[in-house]
N, C-alpha and C positions, 0 to 999 in steps of 0.2 A: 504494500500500500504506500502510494508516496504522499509525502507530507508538504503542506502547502504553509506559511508565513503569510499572515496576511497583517499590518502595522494599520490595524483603524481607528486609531488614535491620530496617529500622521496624517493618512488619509482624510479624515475629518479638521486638523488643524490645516492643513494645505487647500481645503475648500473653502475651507473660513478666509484662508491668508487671499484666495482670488476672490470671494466676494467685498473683503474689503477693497482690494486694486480696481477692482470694476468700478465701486463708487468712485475713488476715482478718478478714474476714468472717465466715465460718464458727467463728471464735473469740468473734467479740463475740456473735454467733447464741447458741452455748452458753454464753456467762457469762449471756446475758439468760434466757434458758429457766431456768436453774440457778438464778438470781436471784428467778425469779416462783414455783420449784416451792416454793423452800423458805420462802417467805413466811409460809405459815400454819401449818409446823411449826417451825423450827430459826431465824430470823432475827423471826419473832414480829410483823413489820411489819403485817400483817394477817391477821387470824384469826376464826376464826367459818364458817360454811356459804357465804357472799358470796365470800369469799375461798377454797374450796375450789370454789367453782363456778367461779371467774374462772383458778383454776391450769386446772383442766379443760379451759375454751373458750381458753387461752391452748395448752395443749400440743396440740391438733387442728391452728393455724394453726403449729405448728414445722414441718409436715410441706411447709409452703409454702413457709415461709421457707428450710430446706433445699433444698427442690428451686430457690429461684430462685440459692442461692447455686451449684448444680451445674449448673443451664444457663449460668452467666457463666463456671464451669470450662470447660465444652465449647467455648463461643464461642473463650475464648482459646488452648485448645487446636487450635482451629480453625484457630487466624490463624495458630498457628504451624507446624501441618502443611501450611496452602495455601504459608505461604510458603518452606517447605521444598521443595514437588514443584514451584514455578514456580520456583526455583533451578536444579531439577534439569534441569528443560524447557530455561530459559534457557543450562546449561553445556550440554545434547547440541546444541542451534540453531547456536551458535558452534561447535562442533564440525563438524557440519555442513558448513556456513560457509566451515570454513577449508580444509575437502579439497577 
């Protein structure tokens, strides 16, 4: 029978550590977005039709940049659900086990 390691404690602190970086993330995401929309109107950095066309093709890719920051949510939401139900698995085996 081969024996499997499985650290679900790790696994669980390493889901936690990407739910934190996602926040974030998902923060710096919206200062940069906020950052480029208001360029050519209220912060004046660049202005003219160049600059409303570049807000434009900049606010289509937010919709990427979002979605990549909610699949890193998922993932670690992931690790820390697997490593919750292999805990769970792990305490009924011992149990088992023991009767």
């Amino acid at each position: 029978m081969n024996e499997t390691y499985i650290d679900t404690i790790k696994m669980c602190e390493k889901g936690q550590e990407i739910l934190g970086q996602v926040e974030e993330l998902k923060l710096v995401i919206e200062t940069m977005f906020n950052r480029i929309e208001n360029m050519p109107s209220s912060t004046l950095e660049w202005t003219g039709e160049s600059s409303q066309l570049f807000v434009n093709l900049a606010n289509k890719d937010k919709v990427q940049y979002n979605n990549y920051a909610n699949d890193l949510y998922r993932y670690g939401k992931y690790l820390i659900d697997c490593a919750e139900y292999m805990e769970k698995v792990i305490k009924e085996v011992r149990r088992y086990n023991n009767e």
